[in-house]
N, C-alpha and C positions, 0 to 999 in steps of 0.2 A: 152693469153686467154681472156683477158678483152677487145682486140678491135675486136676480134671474136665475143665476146658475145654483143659487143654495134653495130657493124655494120652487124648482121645478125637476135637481137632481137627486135632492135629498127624499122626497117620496119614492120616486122611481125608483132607485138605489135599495131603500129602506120595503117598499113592499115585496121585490125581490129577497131578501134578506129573510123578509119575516114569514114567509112561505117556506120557506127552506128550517128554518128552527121555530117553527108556530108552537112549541110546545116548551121548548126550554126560554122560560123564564130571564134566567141568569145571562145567555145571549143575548137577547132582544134587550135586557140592562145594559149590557153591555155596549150594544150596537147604539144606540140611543146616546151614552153618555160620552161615545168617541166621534160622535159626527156632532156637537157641540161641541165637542173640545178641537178638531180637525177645522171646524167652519171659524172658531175667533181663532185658529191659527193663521186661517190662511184669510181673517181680513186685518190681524196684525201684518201678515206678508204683505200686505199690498196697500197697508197705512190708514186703514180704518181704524176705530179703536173694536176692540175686541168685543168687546160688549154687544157689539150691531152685529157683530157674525153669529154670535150664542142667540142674540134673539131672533134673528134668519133662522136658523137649526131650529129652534122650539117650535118657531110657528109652522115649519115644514115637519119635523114629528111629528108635530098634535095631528097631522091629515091624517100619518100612517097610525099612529095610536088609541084611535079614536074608540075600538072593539075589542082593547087589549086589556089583559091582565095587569101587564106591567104599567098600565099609564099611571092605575094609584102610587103604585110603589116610586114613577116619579114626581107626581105632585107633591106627597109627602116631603122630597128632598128638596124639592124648590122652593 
C-alpha cells in the first residue's frame, strides 16, 4: 500500500506543485528534496527501512522531472 501511495501520489502531488512554481528553480529543489525525505519518514513510520521510501520518492520524481531544469542539479547530488 505504501509504494502505491508514494509512486501514484507523489507525481500527482508533484505536477501540481511544479505548475504553480514552473520557474523558480530553488522550489521545485526544494519540493523534490522534501518528498524524499517526507516518503523514508513515513516508511520509517510504518517500519520499512528508510532506504525503500527515498527510493519510492526518486523513482516517482524522475516521472515529474523528466523536462526540468532542476533534474541536473539533482543527479549531480545523488
Amino acid at each position: 500500500m505504501y509504494g502505491i501511495l508514494v509512486l501514484q501520489g507523489l507525481p500527482l502531488i508533484g505536477r501540481l506543485y511544479f505548475r504553480r512554481f514552473r520557474n523558480d528553480e530553488n522550489a521545485l529543489f526544494t519540493f523534490t528534496f522534501l518528498a524524499v525525505m517526507v516518503a523514508a519518514a513515513g516508511a520509517h513510520f510504518i517500519n520499512l527501512e528508510d532506504i525503500v521510501g527515498a527510493f519510492l520518492a526518486g523513482v516517482a520524481v524522475n516521472r515529474v522531472l523528466s523536462a526540468s531544469p532542476v533534474r541536473e542539479k539533482i543527479i549531480l547530488i545523488g
